[in-house]
DSSP file (Angstrom, degrees, kcal/mol; ACC not computed):
  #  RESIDUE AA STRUCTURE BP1 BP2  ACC     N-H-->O    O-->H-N    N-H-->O    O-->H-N    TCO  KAPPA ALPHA  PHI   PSI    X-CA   Y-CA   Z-CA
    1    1 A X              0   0    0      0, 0.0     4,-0.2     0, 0.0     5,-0.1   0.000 360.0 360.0 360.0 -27.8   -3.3   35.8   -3.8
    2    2 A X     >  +     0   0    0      2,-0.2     4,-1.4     1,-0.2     5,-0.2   0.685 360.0  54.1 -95.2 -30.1   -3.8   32.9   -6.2
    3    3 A X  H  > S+     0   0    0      1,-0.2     4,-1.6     2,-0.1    -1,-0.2   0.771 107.8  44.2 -90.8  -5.1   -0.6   31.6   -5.1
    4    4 A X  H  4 S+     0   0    0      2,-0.2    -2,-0.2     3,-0.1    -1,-0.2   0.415 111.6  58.2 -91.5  -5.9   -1.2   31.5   -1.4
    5    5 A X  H  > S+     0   0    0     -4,-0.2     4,-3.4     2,-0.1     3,-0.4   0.801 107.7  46.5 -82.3 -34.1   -4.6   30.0   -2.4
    6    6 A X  H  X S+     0   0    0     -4,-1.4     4,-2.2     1,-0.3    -2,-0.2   0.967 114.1  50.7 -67.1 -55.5   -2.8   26.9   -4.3
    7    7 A X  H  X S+     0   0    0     -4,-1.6     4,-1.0     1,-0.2    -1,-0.3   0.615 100.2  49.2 -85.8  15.5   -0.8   26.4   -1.8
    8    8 A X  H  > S+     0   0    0     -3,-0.4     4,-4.0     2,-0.2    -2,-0.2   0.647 110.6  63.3 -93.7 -31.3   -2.7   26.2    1.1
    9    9 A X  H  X S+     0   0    0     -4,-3.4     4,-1.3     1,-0.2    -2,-0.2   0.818 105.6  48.3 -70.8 -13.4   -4.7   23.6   -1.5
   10   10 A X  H  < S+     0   0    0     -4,-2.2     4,-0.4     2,-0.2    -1,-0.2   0.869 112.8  42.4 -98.3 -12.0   -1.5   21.6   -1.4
   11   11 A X  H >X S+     0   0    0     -4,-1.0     3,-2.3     2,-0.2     4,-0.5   0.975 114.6  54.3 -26.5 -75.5   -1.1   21.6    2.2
   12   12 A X  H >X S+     0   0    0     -4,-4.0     4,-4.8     1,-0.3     3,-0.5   0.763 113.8  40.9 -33.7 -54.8   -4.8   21.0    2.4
   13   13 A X  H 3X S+     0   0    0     -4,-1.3     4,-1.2     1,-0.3     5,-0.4   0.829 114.6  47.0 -60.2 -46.1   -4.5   18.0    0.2
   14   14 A X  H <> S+     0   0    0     -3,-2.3     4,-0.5    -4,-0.4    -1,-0.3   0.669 106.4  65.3-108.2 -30.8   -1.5   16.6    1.5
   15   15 A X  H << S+     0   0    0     -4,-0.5    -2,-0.3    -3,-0.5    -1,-0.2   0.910 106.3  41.8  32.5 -91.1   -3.2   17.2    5.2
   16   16 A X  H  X S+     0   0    0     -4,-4.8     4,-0.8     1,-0.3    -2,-0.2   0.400 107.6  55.3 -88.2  12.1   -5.9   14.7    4.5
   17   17 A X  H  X S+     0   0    0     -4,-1.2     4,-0.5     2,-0.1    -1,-0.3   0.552 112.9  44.2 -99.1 -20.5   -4.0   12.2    2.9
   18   18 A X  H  < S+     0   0    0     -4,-0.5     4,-0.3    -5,-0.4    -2,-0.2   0.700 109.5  59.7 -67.6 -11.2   -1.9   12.3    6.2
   19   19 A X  H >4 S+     0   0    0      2,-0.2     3,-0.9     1,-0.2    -3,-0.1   0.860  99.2  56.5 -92.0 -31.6   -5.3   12.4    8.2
   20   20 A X  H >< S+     0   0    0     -4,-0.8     3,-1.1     1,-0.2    -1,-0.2   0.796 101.7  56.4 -60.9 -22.3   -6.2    9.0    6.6
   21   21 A X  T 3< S+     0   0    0     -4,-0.5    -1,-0.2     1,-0.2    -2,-0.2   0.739 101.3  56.2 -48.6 -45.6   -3.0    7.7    8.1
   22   22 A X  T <  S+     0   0    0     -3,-0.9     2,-0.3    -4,-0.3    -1,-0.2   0.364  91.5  92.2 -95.5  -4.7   -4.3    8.8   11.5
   23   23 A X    <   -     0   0    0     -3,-1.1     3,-0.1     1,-0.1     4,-0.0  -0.765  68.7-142.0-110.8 147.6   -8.0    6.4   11.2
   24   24 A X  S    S+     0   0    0     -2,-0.3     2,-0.2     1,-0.2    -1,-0.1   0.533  89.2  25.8 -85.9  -4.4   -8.0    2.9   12.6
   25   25 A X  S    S-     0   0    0     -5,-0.1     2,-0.2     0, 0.0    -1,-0.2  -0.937  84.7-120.6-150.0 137.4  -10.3    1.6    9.5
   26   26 A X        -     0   0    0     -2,-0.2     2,-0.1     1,-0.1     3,-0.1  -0.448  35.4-107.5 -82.8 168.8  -10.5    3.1    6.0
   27   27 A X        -     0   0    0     -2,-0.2    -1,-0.1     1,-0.1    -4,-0.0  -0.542  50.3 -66.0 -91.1 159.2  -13.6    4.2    4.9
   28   28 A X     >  -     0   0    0      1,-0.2     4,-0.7    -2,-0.1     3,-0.2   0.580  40.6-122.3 -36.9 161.2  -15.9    2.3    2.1
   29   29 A X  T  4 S+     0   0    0      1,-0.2    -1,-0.2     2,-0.1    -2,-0.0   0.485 109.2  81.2 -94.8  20.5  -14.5    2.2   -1.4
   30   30 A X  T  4 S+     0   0    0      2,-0.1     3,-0.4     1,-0.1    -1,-0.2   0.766  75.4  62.8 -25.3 -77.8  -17.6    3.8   -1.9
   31   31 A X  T >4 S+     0   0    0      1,-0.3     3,-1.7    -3,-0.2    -2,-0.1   0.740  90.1  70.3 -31.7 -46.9  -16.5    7.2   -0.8
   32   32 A X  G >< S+     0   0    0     -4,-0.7     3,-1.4     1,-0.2     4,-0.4   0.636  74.1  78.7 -67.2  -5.8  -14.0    7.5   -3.6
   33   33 A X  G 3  S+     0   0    0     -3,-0.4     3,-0.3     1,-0.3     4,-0.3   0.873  84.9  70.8 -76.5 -32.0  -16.7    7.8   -6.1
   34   34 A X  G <> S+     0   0    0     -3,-1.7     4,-2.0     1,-0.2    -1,-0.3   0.252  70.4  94.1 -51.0  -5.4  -16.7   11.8   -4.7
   35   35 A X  H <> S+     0   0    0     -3,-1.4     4,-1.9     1,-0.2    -1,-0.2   0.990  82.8  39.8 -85.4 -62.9  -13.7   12.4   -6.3
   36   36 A X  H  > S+     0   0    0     -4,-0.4     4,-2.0    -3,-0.3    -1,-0.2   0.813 117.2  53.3 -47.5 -35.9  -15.1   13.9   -9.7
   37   37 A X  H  > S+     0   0    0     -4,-0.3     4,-5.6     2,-0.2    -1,-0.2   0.914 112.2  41.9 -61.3 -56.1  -17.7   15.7   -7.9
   38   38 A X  H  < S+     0   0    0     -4,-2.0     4,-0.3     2,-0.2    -1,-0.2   0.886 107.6  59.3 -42.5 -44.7  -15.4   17.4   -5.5
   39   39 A X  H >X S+     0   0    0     -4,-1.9     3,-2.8     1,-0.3     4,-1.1   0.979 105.1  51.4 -84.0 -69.9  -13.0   18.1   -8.1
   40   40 A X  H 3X S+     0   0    0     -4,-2.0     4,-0.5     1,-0.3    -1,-0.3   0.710 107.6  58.6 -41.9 -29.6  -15.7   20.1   -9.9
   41   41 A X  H 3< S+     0   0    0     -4,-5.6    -1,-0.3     2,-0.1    -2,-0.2   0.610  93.5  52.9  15.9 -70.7  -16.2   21.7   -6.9
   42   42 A X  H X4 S+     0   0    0     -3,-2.8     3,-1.5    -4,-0.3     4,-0.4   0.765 118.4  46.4-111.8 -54.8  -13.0   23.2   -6.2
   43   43 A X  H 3< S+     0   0    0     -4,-1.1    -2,-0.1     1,-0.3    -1,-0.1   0.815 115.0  46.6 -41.5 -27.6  -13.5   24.7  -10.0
   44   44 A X  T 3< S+     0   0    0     -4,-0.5    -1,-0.3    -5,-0.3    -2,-0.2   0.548 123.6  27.6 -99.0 -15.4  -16.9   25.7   -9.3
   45   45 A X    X   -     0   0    0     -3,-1.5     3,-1.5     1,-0.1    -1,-0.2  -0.218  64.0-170.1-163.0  37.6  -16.3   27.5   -5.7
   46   46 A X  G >  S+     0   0    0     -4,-0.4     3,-2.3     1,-0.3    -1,-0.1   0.538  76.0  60.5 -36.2 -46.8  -13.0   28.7   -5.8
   47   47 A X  G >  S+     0   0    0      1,-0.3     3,-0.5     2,-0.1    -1,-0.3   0.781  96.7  64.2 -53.0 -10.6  -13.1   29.6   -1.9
   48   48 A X  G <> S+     0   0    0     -3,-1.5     4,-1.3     1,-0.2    -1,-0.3   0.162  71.2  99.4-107.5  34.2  -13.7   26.5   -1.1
   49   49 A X  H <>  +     0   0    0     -3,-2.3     4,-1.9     3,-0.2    -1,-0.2   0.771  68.7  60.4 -91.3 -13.0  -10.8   25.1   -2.2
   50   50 A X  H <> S+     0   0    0     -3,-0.5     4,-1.0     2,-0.2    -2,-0.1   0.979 114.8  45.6 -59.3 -67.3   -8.5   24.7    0.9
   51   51 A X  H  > S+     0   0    0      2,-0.3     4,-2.3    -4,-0.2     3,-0.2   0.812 113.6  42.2 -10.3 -74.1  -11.4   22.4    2.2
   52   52 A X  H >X S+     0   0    0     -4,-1.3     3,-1.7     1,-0.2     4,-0.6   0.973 105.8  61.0 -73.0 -44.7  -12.2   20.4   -0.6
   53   53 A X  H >X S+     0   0    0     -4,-1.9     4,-1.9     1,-0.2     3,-0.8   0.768 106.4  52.0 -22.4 -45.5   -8.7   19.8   -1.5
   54   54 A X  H 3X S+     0   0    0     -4,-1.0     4,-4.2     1,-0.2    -1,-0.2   0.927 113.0  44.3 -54.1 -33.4   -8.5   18.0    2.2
   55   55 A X  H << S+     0   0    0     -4,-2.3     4,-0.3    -3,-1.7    -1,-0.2   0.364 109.3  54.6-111.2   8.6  -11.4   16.0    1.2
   56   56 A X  H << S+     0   0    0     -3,-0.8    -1,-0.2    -4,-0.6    -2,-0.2   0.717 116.6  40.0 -52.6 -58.8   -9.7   15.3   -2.4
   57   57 A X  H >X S+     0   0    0     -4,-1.9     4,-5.1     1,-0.2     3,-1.6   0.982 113.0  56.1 -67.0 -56.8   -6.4   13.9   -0.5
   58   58 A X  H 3X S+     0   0    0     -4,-4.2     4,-1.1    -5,-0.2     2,-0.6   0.971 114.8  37.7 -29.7 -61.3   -8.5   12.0    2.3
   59   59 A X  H 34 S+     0   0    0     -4,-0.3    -1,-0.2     1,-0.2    -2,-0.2  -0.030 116.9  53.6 -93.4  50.4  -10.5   10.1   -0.3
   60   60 A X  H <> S+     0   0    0     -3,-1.6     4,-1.7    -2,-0.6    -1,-0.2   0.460 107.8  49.9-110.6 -61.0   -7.3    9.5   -2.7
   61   61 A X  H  X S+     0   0    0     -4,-5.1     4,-2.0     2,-0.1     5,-0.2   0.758 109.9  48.4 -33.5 -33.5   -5.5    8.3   -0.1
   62   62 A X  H  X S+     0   0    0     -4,-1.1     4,-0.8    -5,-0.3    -3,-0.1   0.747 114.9  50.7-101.1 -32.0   -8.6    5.7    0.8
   63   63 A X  H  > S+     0   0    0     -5,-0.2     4,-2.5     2,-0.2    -1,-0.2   0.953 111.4  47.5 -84.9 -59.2   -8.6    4.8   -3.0
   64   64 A X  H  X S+     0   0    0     -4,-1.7     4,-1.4     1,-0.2    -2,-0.3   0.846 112.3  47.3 -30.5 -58.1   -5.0    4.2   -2.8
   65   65 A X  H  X S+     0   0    0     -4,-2.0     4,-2.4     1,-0.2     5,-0.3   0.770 109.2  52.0 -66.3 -31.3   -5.2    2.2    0.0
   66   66 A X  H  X S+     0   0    0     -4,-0.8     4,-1.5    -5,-0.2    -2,-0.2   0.979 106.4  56.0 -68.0 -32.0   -8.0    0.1   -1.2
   67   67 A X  H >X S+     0   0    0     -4,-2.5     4,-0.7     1,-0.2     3,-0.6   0.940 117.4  38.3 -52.4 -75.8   -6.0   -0.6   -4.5
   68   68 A X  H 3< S+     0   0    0     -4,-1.4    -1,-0.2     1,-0.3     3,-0.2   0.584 107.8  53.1 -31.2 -54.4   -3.4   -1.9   -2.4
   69   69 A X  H >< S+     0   0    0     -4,-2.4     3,-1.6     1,-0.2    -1,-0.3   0.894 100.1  69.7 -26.7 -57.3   -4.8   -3.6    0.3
   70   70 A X  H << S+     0   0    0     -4,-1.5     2,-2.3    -3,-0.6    -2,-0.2   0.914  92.5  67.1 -39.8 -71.7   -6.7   -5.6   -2.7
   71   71 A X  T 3< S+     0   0    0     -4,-0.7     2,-0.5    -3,-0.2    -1,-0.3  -0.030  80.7 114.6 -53.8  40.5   -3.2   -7.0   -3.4
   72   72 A X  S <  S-     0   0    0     -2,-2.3     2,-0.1    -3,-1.6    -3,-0.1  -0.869  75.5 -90.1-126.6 151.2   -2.6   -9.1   -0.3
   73   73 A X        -     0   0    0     -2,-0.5     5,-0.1     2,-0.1    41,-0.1  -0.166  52.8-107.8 -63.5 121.2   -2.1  -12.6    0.7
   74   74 A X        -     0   0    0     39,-0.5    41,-0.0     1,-0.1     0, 0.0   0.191  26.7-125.0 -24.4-173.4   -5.7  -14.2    1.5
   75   75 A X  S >  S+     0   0    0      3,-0.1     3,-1.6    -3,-0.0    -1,-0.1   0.663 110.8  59.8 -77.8 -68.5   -5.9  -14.7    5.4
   76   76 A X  T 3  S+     0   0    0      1,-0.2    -2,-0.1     3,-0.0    -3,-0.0   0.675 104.4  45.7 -13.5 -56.7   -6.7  -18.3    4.7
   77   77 A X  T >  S+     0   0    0      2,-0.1     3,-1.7     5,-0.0     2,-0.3   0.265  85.0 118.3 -93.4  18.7   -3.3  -19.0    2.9
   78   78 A X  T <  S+     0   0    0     -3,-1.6    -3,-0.1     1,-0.3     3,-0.1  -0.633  82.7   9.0 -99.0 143.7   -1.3  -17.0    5.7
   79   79 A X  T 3  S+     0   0    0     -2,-0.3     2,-0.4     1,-0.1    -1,-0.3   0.379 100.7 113.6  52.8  18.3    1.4  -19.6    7.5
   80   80 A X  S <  S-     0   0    0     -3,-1.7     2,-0.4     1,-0.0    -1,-0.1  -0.921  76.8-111.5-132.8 150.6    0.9  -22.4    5.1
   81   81 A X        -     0   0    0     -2,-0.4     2,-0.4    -3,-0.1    -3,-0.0  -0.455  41.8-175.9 -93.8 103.1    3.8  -23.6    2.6
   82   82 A X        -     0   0    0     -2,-0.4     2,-0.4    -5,-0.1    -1,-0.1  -0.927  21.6-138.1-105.5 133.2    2.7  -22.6   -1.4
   83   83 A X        +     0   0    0     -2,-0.4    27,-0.7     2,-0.0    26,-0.6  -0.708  32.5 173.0 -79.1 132.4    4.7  -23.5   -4.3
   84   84 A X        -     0   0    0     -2,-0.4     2,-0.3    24,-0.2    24,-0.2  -0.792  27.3-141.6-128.1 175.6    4.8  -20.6   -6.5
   85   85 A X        +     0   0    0     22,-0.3    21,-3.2    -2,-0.3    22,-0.5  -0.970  45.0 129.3-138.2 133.9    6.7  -19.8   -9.9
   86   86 A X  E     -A  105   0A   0     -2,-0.3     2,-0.4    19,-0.3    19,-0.2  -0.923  54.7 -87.2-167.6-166.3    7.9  -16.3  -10.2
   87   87 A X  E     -A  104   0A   0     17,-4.9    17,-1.8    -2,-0.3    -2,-0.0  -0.920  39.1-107.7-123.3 110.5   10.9  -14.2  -11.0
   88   88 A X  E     -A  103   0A   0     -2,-0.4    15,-0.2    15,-0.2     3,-0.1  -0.415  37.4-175.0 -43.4 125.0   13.8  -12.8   -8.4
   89   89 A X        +     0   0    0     13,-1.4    -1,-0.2     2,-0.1    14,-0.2   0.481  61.4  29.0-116.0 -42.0   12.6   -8.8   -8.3
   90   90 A X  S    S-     0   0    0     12,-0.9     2,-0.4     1,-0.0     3,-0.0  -0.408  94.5 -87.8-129.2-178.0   15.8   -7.7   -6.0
   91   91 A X        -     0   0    0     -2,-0.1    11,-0.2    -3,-0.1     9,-0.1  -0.780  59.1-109.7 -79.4 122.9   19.1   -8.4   -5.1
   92   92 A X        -     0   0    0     -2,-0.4     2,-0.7     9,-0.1     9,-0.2  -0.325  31.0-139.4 -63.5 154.8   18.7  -11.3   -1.9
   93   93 A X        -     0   0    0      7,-4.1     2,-0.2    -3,-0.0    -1,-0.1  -0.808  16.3-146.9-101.8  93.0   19.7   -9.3    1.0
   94   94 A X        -     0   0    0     -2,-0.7     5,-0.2     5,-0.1     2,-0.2  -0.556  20.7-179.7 -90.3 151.7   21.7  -11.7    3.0
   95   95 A X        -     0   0    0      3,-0.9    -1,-0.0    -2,-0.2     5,-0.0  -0.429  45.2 -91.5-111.9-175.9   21.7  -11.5    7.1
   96   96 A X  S    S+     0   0    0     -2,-0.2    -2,-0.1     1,-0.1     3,-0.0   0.797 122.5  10.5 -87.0 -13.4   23.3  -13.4    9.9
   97   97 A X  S    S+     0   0    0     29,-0.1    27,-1.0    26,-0.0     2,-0.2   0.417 122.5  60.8-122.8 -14.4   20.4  -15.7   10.2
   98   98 A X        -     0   0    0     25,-0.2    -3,-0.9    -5,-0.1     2,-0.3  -0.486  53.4-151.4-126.4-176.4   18.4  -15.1    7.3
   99   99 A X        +     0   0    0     -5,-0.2    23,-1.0    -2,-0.2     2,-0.3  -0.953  36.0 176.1-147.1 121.5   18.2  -15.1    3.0
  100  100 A X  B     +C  121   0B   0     -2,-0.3    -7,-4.1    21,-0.2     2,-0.2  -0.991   8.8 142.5-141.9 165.1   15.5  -12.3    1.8
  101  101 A X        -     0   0    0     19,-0.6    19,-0.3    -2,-0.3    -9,-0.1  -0.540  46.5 -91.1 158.9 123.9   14.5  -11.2   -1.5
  102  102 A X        -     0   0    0     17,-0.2   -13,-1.4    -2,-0.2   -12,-0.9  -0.073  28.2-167.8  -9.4 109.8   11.5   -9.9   -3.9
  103  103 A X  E     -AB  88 118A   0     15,-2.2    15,-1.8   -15,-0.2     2,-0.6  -0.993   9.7-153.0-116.5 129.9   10.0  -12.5   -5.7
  104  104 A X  E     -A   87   0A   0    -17,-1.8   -17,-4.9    -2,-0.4     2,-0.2  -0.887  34.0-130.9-121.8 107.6    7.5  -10.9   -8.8
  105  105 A X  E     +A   86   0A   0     -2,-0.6   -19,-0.3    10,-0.4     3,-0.1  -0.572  35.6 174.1 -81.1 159.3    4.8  -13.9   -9.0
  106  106 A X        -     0   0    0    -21,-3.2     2,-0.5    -2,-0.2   -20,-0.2   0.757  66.7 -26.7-131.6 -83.5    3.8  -15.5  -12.4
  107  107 A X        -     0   0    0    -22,-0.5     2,-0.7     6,-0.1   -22,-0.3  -0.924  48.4-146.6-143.0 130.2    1.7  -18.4  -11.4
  108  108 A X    >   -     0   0    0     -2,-0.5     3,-2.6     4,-0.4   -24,-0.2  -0.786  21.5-136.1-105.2 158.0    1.3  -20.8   -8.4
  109  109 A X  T 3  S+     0   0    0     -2,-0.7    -1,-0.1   -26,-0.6   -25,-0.1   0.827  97.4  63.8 -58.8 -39.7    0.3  -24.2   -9.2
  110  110 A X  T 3  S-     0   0    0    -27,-0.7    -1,-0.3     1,-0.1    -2,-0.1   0.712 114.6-108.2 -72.2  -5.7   -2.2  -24.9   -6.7
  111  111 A X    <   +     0   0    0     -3,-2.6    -2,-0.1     1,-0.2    -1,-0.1   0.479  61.5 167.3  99.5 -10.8   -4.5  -22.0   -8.3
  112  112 A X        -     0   0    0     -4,-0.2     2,-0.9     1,-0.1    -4,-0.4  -0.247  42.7-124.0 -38.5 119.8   -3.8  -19.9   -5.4
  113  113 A X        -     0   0    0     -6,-0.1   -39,-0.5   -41,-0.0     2,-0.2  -0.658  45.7-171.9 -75.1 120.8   -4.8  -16.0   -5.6
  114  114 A X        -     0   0    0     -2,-0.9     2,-0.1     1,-0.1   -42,-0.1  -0.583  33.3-105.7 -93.5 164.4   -1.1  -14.2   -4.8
  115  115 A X        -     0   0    0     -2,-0.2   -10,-0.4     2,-0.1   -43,-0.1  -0.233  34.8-116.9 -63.5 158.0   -0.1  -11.2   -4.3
  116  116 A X  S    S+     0   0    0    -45,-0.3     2,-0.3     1,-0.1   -44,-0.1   0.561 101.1  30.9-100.7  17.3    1.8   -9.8   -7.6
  117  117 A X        -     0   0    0    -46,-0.2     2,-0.3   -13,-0.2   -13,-0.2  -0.919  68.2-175.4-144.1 140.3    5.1   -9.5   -5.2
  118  118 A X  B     -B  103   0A   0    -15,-1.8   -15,-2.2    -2,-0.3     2,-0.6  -0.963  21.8-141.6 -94.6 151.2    6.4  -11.4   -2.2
  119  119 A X        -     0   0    0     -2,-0.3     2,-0.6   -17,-0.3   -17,-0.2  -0.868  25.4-156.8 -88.4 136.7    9.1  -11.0    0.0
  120  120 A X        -     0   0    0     -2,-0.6   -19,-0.6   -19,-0.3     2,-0.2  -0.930   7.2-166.5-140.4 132.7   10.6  -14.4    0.9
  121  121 A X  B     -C  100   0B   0     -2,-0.6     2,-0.4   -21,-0.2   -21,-0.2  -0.539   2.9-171.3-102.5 154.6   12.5  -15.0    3.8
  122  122 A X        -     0   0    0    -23,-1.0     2,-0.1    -2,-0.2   -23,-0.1  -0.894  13.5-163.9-159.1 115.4   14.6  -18.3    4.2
  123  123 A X        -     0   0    0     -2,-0.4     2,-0.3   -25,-0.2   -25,-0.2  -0.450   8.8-179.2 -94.5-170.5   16.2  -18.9    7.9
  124  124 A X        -     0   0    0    -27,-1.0     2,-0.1    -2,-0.1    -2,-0.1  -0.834  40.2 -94.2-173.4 153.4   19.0  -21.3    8.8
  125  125 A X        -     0   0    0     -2,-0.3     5,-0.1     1,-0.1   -27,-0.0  -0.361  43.3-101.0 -92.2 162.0   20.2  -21.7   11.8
  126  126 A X     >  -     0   0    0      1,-0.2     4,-1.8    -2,-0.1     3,-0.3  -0.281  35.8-107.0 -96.3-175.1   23.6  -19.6   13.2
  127  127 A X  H >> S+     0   0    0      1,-0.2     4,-2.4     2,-0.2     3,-0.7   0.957 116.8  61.3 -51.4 -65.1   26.9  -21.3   13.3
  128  128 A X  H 34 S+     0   0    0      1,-0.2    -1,-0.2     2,-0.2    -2,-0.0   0.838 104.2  48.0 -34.1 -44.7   26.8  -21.5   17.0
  129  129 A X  H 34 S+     0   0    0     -3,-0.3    -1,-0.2     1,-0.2    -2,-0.2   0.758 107.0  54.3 -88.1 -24.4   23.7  -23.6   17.0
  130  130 A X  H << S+     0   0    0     -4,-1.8    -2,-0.2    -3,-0.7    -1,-0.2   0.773  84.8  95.9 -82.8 -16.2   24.9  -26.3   14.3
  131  131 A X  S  < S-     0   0    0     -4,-2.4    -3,-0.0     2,-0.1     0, 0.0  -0.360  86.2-101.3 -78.3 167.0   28.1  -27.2   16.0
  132  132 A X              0   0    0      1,-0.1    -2,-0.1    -2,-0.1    -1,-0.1  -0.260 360.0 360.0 -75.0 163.8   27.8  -30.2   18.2
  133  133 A X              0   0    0     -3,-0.1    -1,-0.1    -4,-0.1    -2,-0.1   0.504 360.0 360.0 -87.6 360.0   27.4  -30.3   21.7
C-alpha cells in the first residue's frame, strides 16, 4: 500500500508541474512561499498526499520558472547591437546561412544587465546571393 501511495505522489507531483505548462501566466512568486507548509502537510496527513504532492510540483515548477524567467534579456535591450565580453560555452554550430554558438557572459561594457548565457547568431548571405548579377 505505501508503495502505490508514493507513487501516485510522484505522478501527482509530476502532474502539476506538467499542469503549470498548460497556464497562459505563472502565478505570483508569492505562491512558492507554500512550499514548506505543504511539505509538512503531506507528513502531517498522510492521505492527503496524492493532492498536495500536485500542489508541491505546481508551485515548484512556478519557482523554477520564476528563477529562470529572472535571467532574460531586458525588453528594452531586445533588437539593439551590445558589446559584451564573455567566453565561447559550445561548439559554433555552423548552417548554410548562419554561425551559432553559446556565449557564457562576463561583463558588457555599457553596464548592461545580461543574461548569464546567450546564444549568438551571425548570418551572411548564401553563395547565390553574393555572385554578381
Amino acid at each position: 500500500m505505501r508503495l502505490i501511495l508514493m507513487t501516485l505522489a510522484a505522478l501527482a507531483f509530476a502532474a502539476g508541474a506538467a499542469f503549470l505548462q498548460q497556464q497562459a501566466a505563472l502565478p505570483a512568486i508569492g505562491w512558492v512561499s507554500l512550499l514548506p507548509a505543504l511539505a509538512g502537510l503531506v507528513l502531517w496527513k498522510k492521505q492527503l498526499a496524492v493532492l498536495v504532492c500536485f500542489a508541491i510540483g505546481f508551485l515548484w515548477a512556478a519557482g523554477w520558472a520564476h528563477w529562470r524567467m529572472a535571467d532574460r534579456l531586458a525588453p528594452e535591450l531586445e533588437g539593439r547591437d551590445i558589446a559584451v565580453v564573455g567566453v565561447v560555452a559550445s561548439l559554433p554550430a555552423i548552417g548554410e546561412r548562419a554561425l551559432r554558438f553559446e556565449l557564457e557572459v562576463e561583463s558588457a561594457p555599457g553596464g548592461e544587465r545580461l543574461p548569464g548565457k546567450l546564444l549568438v547568431s551571425w548570418y551572411r548571405a548564401s553563395a547565390w546571393e553574393e555572385a554578381p548579377a
